[in-house]
N, C-alpha and C positions, 0 to 999 in steps of 0.2 A: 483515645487515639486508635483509631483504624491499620491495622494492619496489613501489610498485602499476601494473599494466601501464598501459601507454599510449594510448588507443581514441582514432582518427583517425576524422574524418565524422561525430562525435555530433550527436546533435540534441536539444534542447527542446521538449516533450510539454505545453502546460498546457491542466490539464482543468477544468472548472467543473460545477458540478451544483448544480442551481438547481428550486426547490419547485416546485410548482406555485401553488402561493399567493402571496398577494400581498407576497411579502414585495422587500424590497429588496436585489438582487444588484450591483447596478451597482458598489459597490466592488471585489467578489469580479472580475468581467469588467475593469474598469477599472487592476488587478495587474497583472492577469495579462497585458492587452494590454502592460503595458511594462515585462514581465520577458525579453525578450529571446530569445519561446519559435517556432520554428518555425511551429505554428499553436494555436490555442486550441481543445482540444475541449471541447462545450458539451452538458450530458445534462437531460434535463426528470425531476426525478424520479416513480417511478413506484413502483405498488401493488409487496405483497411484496419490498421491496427489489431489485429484477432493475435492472441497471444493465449494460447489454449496450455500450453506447458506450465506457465504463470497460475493463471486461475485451477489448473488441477495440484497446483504444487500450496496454494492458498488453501485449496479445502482437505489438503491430507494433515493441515499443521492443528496445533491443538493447544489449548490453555497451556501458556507457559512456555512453550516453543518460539522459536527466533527465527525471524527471516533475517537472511546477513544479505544486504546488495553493496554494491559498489559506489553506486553515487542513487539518489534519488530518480534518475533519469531514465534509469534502466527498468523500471517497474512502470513509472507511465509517461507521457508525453506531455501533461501541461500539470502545471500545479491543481488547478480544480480537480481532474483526474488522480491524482496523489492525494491530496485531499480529500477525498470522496476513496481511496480505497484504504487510505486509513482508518477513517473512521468506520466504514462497512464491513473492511473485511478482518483488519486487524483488532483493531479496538474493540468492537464487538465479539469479537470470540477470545480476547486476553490474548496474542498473540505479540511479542515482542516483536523490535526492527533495529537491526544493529546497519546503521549506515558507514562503511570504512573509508570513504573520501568526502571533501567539500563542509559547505559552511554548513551542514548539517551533521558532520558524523558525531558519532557515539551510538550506544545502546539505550535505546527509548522503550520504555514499558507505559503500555496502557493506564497503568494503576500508578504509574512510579512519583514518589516525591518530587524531585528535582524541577524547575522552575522549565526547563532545557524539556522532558517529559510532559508537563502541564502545556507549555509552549504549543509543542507540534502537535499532540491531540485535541489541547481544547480547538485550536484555528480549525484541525479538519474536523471537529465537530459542528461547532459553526458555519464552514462552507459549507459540510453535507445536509442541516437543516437548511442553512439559506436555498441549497438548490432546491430541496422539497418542495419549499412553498413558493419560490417561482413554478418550478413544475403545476403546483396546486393551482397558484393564482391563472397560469395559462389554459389550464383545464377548465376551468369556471368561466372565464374569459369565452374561451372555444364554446363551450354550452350555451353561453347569455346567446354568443352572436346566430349558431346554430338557433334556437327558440325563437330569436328575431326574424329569422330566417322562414317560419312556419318549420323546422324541422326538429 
C-alpha cells in the first residue's frame, strides 16, 4: 500500500475574488477569515478575465500547501477552466484545495484516498487531457488544410 508523503511547514493560501459591482462579499471574506488560512488573498476582478493575484498566489504554494476558496467560482469561470487549473496547476505540484461552501466542499488532496478526492481530480485529469488532444487534433487539422493549401 502506498502511502501519501508527509509535507512539514505547509501553509494556508485563501484567496477571494470579489466583482467589481455591488454585490455582497462579506460572507466569502468573512470564511475565509476563519478558516485558519495564513493570509487571505483578495483580487478585484477584472476585464478579460486576467487574474494576476490568483496565478501569483498559485506559484508561491508548494507540495502540501492548501488553497482555501469559498465556492469553486471564485478561482475560475466555467468548470473546464477549474478543471484544467486543477489538474495543472494543483494537482501537478501536490497542492491541496479546501473548498468551504457548496456541493463541492471539503479538503481535496491530489494524492488523497477518499472517493470525494479521486472524484474531483481524476474528472479534471481527464478534461485536462481531453483538451490536449482537441488542442492536438485542431493543430494537425490546421497543418493538413494549410499543406492543402500549398502553404
Amino acid at each position: 500500500m502506498q502511502t501519501a508523503p508527509v509535507y512539514t511547514n505547509t501553509v494556508r493560501i485563501g484567496y477571494a475574488r470579489v466583482s467589481g459591482r455591488t454585490q455582497d462579499h462579506q460572507m466569502q471574506l468573512d470564511a475565509l477569515a476563519v478558516a485558519s488560512c495564513r493570509e487571505v488573498i483578495v483580487e478585484t476582478a477584472s476585464t478579460r478575465g486576467a487574474r494576476p493575484r490568483l496565478h501569483a498566489t498559485l506559484a508561491a504554494l508548494k507540495p502540501g500547501d492548501t488553497l482555501v476558496i469559498y465556492k469553486p467560482d471564485r478561482i475560475a469561470r466555467s468548470m473546464k477552466e477549474l478543471l484544467v487549473l486543477l489538474e495543472d496547476e494543483l494537482h501537478a505540484r501536490q497542492v491541496n484545495l479546501e473548498i468551504l461552501t457548496g456541493i463541492c466542499a471539503g479538503f481535496h488532496r491530489p494524492s488523497g484516498q477518499t472517493i470525494a478526492d479521486k472524484m474531483l481530480f481524476m474528472v479534471a485529469a481527464m478534461a485536462a487531457e481531453m483538451e490536449r488532444d482537441i488542442i492536438q487534433e485542431r493543430t494537425l487539422d490546421g497543418l493538413a488544410a494549410a499543406a492543402a493549401q500549398g502553404r
